[in-house]
MIDOMI-528572 format. One record per residue: x, y, z of N, C-alpha, C, O in turn; residue number from 0. Coordinates in steps of 0.05 Angstrom, whole numbers, plus 5000, padded with zeros to 4 digits. Last residue first. Layout:
REC; nxx; nyy; nzz; caxx; cayy; cazz; cxx; cyy; czz; oxx; oyy; ozz; nr
REC; X; Y; Z; X; Y; Z; X; Y; Z; X; Y; Z; NUM $
...
! end
This chain:
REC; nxx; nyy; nzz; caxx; cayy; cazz; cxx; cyy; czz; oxx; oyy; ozz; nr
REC; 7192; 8047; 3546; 7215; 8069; 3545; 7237; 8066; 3570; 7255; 8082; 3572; 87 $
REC; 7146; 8017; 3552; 7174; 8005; 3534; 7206; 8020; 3537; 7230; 8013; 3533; 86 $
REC; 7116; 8055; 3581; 7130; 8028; 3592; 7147; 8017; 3577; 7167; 8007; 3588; 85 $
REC; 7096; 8087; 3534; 7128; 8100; 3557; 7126; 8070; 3567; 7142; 8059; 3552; 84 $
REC; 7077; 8052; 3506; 7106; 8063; 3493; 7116; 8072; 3513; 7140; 8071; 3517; 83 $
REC; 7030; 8046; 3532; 7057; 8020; 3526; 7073; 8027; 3514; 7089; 8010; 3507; 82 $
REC; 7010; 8091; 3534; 7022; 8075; 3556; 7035; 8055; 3544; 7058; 8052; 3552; 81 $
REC; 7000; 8094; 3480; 7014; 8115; 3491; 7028; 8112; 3515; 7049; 8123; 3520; 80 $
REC; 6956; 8050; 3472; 6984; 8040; 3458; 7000; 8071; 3479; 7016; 8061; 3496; 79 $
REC; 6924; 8073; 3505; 6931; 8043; 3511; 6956; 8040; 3500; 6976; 8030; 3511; 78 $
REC; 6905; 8121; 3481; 6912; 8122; 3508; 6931; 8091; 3516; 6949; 8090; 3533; 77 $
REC; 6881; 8093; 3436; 6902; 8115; 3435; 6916; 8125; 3459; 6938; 8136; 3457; 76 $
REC; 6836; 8067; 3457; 6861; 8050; 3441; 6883; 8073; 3436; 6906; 8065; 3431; 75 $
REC; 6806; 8106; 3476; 6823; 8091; 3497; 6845; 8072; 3479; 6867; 8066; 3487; 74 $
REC; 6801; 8142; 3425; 6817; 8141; 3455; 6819; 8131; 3465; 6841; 8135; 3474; 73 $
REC; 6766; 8102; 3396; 6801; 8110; 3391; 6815; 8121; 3406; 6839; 8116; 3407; 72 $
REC; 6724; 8100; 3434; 6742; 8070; 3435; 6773; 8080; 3422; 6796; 8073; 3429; 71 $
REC; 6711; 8152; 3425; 6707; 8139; 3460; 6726; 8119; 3457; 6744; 8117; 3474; 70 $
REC; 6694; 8150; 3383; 6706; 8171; 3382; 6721; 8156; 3419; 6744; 8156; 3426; 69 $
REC; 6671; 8099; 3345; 6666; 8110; 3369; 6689; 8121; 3381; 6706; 8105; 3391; 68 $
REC; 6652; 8089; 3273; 6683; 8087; 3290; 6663; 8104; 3316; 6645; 8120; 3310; 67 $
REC; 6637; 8061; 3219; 6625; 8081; 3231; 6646; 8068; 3259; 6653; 8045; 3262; 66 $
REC; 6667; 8054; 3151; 6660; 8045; 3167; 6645; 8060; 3192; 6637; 8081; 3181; 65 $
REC; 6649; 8068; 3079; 6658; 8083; 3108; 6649; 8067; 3130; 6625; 8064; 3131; 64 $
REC; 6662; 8030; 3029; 6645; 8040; 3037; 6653; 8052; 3066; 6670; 8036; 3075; 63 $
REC; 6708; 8034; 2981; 6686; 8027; 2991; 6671; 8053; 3006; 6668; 8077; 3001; 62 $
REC; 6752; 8055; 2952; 6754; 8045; 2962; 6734; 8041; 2979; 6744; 8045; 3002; 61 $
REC; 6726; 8085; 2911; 6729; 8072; 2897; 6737; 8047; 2930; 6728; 8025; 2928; 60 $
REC; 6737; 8140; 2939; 6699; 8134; 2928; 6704; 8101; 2926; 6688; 8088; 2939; 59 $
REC; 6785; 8157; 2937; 6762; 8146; 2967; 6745; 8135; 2962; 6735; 8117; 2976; 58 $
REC; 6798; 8162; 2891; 6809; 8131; 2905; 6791; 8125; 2931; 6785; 8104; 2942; 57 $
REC; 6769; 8206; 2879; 6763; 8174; 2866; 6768; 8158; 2873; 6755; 8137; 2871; 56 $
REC; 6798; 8247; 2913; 6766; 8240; 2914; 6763; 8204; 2897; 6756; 8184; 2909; 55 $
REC; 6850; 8238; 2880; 6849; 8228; 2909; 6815; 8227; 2908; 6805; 8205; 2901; 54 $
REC; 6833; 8261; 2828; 6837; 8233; 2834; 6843; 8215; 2856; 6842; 8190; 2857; 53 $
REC; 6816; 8310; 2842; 6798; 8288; 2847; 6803; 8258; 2834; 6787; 8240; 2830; 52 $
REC; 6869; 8327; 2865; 6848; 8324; 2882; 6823; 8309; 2869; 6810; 8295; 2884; 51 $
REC; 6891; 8329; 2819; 6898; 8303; 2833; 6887; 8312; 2856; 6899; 8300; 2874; 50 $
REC; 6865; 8365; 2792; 6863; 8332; 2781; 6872; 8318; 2795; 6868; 8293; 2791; 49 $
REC; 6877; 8410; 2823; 6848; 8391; 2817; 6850; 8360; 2805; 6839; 8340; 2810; 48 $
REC; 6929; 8411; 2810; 6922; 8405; 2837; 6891; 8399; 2838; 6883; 8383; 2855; 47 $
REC; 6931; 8425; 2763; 6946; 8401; 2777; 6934; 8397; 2791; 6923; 8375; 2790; 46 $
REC; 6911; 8474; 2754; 6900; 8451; 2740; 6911; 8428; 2751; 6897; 8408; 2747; 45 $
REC; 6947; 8501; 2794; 6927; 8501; 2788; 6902; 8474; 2784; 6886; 8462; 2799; 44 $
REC; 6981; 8500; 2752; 6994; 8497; 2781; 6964; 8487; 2794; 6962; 8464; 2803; 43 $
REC; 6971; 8526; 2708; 6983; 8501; 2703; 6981; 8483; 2731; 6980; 8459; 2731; 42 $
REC; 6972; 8574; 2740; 6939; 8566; 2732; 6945; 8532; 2722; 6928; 8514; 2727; 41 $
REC; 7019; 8590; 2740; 7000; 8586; 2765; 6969; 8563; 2755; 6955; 8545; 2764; 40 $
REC; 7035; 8596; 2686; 7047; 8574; 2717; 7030; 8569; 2736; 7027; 8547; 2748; 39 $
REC; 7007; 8642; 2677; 7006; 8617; 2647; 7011; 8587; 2675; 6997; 8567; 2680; 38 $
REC; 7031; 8678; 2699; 7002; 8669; 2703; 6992; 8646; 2692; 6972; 8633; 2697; 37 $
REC; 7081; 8681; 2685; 7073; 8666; 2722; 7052; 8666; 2714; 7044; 8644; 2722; 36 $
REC; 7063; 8704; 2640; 7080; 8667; 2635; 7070; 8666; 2667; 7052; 8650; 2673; 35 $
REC; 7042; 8752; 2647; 7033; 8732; 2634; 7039; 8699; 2644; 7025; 8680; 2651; 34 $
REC; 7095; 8776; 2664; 7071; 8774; 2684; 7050; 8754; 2676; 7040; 8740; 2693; 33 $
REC; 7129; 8779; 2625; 7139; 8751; 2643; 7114; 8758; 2659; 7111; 8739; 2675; 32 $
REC; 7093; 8812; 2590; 7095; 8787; 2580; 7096; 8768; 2603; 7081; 8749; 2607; 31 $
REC; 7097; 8855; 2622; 7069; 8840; 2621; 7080; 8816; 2612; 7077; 8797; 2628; 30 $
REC; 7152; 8867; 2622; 7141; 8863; 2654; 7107; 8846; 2649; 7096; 8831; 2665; 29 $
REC; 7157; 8881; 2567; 7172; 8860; 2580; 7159; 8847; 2606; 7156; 8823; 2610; 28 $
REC; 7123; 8923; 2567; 7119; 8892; 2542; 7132; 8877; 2560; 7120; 8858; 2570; 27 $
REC; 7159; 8967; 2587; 7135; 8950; 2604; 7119; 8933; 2591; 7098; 8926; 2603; 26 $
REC; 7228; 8952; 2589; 7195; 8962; 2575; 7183; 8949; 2591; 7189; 8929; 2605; 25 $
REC; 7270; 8917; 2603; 7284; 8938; 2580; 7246; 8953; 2577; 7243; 8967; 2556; 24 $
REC; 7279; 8903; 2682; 7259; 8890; 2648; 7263; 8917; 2627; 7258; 8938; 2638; 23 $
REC; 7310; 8909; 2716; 7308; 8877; 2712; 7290; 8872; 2682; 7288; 8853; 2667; 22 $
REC; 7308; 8961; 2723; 7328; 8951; 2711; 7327; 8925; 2707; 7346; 8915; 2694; 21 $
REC; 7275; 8983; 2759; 7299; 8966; 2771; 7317; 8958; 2754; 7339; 8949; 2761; 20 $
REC; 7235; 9020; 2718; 7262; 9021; 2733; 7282; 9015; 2751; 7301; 9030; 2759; 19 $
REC; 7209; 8961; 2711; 7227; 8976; 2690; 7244; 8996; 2705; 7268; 8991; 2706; 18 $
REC; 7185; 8965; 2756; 7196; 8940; 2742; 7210; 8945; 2733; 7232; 8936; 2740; 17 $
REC; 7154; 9016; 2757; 7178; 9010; 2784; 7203; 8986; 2770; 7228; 8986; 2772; 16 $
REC; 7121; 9011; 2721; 7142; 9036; 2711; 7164; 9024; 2734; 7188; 9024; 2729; 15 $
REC; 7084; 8966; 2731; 7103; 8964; 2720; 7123; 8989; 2713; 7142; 8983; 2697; 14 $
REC; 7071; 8997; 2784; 7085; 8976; 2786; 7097; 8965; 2770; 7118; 8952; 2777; 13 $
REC; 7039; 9050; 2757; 7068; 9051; 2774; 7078; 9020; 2775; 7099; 9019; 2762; 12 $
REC; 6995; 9005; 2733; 7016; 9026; 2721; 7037; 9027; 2731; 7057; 9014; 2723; 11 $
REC; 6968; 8995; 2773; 6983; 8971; 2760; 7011; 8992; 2744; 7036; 8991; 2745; 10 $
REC; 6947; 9041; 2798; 6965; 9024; 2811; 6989; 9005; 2801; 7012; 8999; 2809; 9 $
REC; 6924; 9051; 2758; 6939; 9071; 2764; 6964; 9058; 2777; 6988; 9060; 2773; 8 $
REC; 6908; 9002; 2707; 6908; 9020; 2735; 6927; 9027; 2743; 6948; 9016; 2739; 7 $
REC; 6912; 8995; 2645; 6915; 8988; 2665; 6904; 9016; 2692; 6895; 9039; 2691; 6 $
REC; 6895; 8973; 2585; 6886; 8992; 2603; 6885; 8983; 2629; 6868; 8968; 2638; 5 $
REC; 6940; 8956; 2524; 6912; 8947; 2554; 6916; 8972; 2573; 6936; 8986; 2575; 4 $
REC; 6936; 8942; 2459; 6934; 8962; 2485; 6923; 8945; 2497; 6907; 8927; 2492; 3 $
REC; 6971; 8898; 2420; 6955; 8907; 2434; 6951; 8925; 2448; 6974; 8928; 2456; 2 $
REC; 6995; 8867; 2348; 7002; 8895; 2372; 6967; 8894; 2384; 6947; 8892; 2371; 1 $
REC; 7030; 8812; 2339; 7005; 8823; 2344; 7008; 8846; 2364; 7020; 8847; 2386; 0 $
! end
């Protein structure tokens, strides 16, 4: 399948630079592998939602939220911190 695309000026020079490093024979070449990272990312992407809301599900699934006093995990956080330097 033959296409045009209409790039920017910008995009332009970046692939003419591609091509003349010598790492790609055309600027077909520099879209195509620009394609595939995009094909990766978005794969990359799709991962990371699904296992963000399969983490969201395990929260949901694991009840209900207890209610905690910001006041008592400090001093229980202060309590164990002293008994580690006294252990030390």
């Amino acid at each position: 399948m033959s296409m045009n695309v209409n790039l920017t000026p910008q995009l332009e020079e970046l692939v003419r630079r591609k091509v003349a490093t010598g790492m790609y024979n055309s600027a077909s070449e520099v879209v195509r592998d620009a394609l595939r990272l995009m094909e990766e990312q978005d794969q990359i992407r799709a991962l990371r939602l699904e296992q963000l809301r399969t983490e969201l599900q395990r929260g949901l699934d694991s009840g209900a939220g207890q209610a905690w006093d910001v006041a008592e995990v400090k001093q229980q956080l202060r309590a164990r911190k002293a008994n580690t330097k006294a252990a030390t």
